[in-house]
C-alpha positions in Angstrom: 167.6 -48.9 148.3 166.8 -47.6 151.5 170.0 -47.3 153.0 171.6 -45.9 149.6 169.3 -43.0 150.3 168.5 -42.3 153.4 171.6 -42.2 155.9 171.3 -42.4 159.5 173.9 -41.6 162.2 172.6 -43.1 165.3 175.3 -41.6 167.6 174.5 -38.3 166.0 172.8 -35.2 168.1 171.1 -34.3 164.8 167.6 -35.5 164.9 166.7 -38.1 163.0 163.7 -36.5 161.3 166.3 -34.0 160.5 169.0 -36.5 159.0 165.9 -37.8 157.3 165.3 -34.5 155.2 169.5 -34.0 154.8 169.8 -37.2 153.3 166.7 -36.7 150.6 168.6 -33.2 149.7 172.3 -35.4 149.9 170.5 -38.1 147.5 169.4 -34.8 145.2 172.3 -33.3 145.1 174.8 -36.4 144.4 172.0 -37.3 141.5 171.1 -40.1 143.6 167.3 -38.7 143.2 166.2 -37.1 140.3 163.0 -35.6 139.4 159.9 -37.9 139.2 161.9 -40.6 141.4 160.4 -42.7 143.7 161.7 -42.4 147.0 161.7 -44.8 150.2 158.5 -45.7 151.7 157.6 -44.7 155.4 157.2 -48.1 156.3 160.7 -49.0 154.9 162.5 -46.3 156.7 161.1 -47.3 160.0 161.4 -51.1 159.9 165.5 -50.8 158.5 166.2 -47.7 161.1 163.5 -48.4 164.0 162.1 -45.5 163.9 158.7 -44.6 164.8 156.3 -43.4 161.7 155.8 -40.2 163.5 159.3 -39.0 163.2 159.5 -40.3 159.2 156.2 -38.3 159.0 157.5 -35.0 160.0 160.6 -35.8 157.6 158.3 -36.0 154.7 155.7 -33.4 155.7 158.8 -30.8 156.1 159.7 -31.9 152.7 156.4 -31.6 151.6 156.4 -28.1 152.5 159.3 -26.9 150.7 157.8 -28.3 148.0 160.8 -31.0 147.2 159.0 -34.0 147.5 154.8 -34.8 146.7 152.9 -37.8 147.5 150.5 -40.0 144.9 148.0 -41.6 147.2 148.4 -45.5 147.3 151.8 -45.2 145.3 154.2 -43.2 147.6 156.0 -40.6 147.5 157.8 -38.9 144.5 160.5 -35.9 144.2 158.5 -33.0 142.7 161.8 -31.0 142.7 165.1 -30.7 142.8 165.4 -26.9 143.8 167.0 -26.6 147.7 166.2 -22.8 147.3 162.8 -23.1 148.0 161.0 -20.4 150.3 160.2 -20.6 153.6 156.4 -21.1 154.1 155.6 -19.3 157.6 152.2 -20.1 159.8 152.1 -16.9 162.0 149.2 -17.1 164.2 148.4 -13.7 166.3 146.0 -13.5 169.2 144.4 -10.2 167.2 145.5 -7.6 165.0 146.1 -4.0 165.9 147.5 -1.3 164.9 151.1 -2.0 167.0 150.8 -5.7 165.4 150.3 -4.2 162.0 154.3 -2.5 162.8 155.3 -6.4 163.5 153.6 -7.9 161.1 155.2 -5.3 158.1 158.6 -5.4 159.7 158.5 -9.4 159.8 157.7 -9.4 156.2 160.1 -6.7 155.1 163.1 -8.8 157.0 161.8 -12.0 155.3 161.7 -10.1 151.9 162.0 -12.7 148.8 163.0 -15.7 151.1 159.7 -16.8 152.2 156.0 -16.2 151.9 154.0 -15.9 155.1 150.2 -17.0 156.1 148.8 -14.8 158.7 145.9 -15.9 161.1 144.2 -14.7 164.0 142.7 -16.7 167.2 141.2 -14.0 168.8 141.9 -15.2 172.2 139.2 -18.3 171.6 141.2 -21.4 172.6 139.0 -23.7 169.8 140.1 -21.5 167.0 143.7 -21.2 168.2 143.7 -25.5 168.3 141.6 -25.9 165.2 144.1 -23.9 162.9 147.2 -25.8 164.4 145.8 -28.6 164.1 145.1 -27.8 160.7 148.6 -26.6 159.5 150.4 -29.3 160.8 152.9 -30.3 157.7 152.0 -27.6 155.8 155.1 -25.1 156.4 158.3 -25.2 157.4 158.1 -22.4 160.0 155.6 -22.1 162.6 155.4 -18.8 164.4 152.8 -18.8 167.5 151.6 -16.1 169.8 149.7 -18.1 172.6 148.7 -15.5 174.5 146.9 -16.0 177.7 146.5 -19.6 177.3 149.0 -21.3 179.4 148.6 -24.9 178.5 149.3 -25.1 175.1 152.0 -27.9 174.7 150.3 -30.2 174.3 149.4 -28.8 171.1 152.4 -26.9 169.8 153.9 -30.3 170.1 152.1 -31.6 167.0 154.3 -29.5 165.0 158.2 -30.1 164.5 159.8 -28.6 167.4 163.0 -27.1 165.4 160.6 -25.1 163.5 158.5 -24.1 166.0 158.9 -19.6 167.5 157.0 -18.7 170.5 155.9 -14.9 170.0 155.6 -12.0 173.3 155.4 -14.2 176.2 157.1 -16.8 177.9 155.2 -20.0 178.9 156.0 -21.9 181.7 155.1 -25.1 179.7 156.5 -23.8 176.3 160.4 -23.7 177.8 161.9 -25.7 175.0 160.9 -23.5 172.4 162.9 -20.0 171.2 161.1 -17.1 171.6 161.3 -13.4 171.5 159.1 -11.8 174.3 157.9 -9.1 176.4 159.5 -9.0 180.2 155.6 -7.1 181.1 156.7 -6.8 184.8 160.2 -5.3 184.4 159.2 -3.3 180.8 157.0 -1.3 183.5 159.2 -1.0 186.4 162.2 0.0 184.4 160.8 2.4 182.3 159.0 4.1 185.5 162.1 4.4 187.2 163.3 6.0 183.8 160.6 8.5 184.4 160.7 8.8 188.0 161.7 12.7 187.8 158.5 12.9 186.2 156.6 11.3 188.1 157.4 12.0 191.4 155.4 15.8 190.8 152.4 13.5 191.2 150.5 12.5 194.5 149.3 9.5 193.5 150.0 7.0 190.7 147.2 5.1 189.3 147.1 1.9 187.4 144.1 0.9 185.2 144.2 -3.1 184.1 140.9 -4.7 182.9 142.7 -7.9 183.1 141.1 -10.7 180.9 143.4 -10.6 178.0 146.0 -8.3 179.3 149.2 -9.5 181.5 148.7 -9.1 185.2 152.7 -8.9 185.5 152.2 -5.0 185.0 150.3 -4.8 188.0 153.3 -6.8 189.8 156.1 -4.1 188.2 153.8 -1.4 189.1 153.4 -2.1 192.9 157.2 -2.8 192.9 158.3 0.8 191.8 155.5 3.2 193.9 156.0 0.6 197.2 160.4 0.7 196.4 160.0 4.7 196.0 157.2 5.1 199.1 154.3 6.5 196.6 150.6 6.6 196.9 149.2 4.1 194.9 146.6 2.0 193.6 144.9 -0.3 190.7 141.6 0.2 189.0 139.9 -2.3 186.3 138.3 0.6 184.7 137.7 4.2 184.8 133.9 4.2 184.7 132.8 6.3 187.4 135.9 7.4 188.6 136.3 11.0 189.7 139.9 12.2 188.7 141.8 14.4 190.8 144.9 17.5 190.2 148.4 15.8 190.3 147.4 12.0 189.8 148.7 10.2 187.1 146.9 7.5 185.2 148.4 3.9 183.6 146.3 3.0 180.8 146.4 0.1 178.9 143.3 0.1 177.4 142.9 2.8 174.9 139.0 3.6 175.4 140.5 4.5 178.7 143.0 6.6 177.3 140.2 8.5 175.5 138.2 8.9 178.5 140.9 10.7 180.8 141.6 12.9 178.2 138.0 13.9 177.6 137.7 14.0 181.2 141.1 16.4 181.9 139.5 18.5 179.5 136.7 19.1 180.9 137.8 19.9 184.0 140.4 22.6 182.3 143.6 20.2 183.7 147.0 20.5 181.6 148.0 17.6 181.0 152.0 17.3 182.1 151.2 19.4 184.8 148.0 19.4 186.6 147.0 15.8 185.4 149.4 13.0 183.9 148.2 9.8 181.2 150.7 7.2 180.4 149.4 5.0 177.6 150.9 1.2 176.7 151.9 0.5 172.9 153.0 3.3 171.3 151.1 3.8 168.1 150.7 7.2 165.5 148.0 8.4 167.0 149.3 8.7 170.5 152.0 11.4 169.0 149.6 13.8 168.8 146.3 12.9 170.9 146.3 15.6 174.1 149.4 16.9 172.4 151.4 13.9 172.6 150.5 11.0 175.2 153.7 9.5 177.0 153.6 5.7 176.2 155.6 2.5 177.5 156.0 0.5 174.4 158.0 -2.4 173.1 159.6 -2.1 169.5 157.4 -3.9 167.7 159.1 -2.9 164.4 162.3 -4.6 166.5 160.4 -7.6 167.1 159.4 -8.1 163.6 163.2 -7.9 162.1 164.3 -10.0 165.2 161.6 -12.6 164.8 162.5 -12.7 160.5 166.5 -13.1 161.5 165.3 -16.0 163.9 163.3 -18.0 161.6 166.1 -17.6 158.5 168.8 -18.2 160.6 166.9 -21.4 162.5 168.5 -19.8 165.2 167.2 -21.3 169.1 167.3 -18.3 171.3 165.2 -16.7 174.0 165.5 -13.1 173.7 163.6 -10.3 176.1 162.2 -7.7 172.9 163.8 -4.5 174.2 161.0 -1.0 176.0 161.2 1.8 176.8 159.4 5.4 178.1 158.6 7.5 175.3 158.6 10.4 177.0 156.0 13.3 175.6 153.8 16.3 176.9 151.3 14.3 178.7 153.2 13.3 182.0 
């Protein structure tokens, strides 16, 4: 029975888990399998293909997922349906959620539309919570969408869940290569979309960069040094703007948005136009920055972009690295 349903290549590039799951839906479709039908074992897979039960396992838990096949403890496992349209069932795990991630997160789920439903969870930059809900959702979709943020050794993790339906999110990881991902380039966003600006920002004497670090990428302060050392202008970078006396023609980074709220309260009081005595350059463009100070000039990636891009990437099971396109937004504050 085994090798009636379940047919392996072993020359083939196509994964086996993968040949596992087309030869379920070939079995389906030729009326091989029909509803309520008992289907091979685990162990009989492995012992007449010598596979390992790991790889049979992720067969069945992708089937699971999709809703095709459903398991009866201590009988086996059983086709619950005969339906190849199902939807795709998306684990998205964000490090937080803001009001730029809110753009993503609504432009992911318009792209996905009727094709696929979509859990949503949050880490919160604690690495227990991150593992915990991986751990728990292993089997349980048949996309998994993760944004790892600032941890960096993550693999061994991630590679609990089938790596051809695994989507890295906004950064690449060194140990995370193999996987497709749609990211940020942090270092060259900034430098490029200063030298974009650099008409502007060469009225200024100095240029100053404010990076709390902690969960933000230190590759802006690398971008950053690059453009004001490449174009011979006075520079430097602060953690925070607590204390900090501002002065007539410096501009100010910000990537914190109490910070942006602060210079602004603080170019007011001190009667400096902003755009002219006194410049703010915010990160992550959001509503609320088109109009604060009469519009603050951001650097922002499209997250609406990344939403659609990321949507097209999981329906299309394409594998691709792709850099999520910045720019200046160029407004009345610089």
């Amino acid at each position: 029975m085994v090798a009636k349903i379940i047919q392996l290549d072993q020359n083939s590039s196509v994964p086996k888990y993968r040949q596992i799951i087309n030869s379920i839906f070939n079995a389906i479709e030729n009326k091989n399998l029909l509803r309520g039908d008992k289907i091979p074992s685990i162990n009989q897979i492995c012992l007449e293909y010598g596979l390992s039960r790991d790889t049979v396992m992720m067969a069945f838990n992708e089937l699971k997922a999709k809703g095709i096949i459903i398991s009866q403890p201590g009988k086996g496992y059983y086709v619950k349906s005969t339906d190849f349209n199902q939807k795709e069932k998306v684990f998205l795990l964000f490090e937080e959620f803001n009001s730029f991630k809110e753009d993503l997160y609504n432009a992911f789920l318009k792209s996905i539309n009727s094709k696929g439903v979509v859990d949503i969870f949050f880490h919160h930059f604690n690495y227990n919570v991150f593992k915990n809900l991986i751990l728990e959702s292993v089997g349980k979709y048949t996309s998994y969408v993760i944004m790892p943020a600032t941890f960096d050794t993550t693999i061994h993790l991630i590679e609990k869940l089938p790596k051809e339906r695994v989507y890295i999110l906004d950064r690449l990881k060194e140990d995370l290569e193999a996987y497709p991902v749609i990211y940020q380039d942090f270092e060259n966003d900034l430098f490029e979309a200063m030298e974009d600006g650099i008409s502007l920002l060469q009225k200024y004497k100095k240029l100053i960069l404010v990076n709390p670090g902690g969960k933000e990428p230190m590759q802006r302060e690398t971008g950053f040094r690059r453009f004001c050392e490449k174009y011979k202008i006075v520079h430097s970078i602060l953690k925070s703007v607590e204390g900090v006396e501002i002065n007539k023609h410096e501009a100010f980074f910000v990537i914190n948005d109490r910070h942006l709220v602060s210079l602004v309260n603080m170019a007011q009081d001190k009667n400096f136009t902003l755009g002219s005595d006194f410049g703010i350059v915010s990160f992550n463009d959001t509503i609320l920055k088109q109009v604060v100070g009469g519009g603050i000039t951001t650097i922002s990636t499209d997250f609406k972009q990344m939403g659609s891009s990321l949507a097209d990437m999981v329906l299309s099971k394409r594998k691709e690295k792709n850099r999520n396109p910045a720019a200046l937004i160029k407004r009345s504050s610089l």
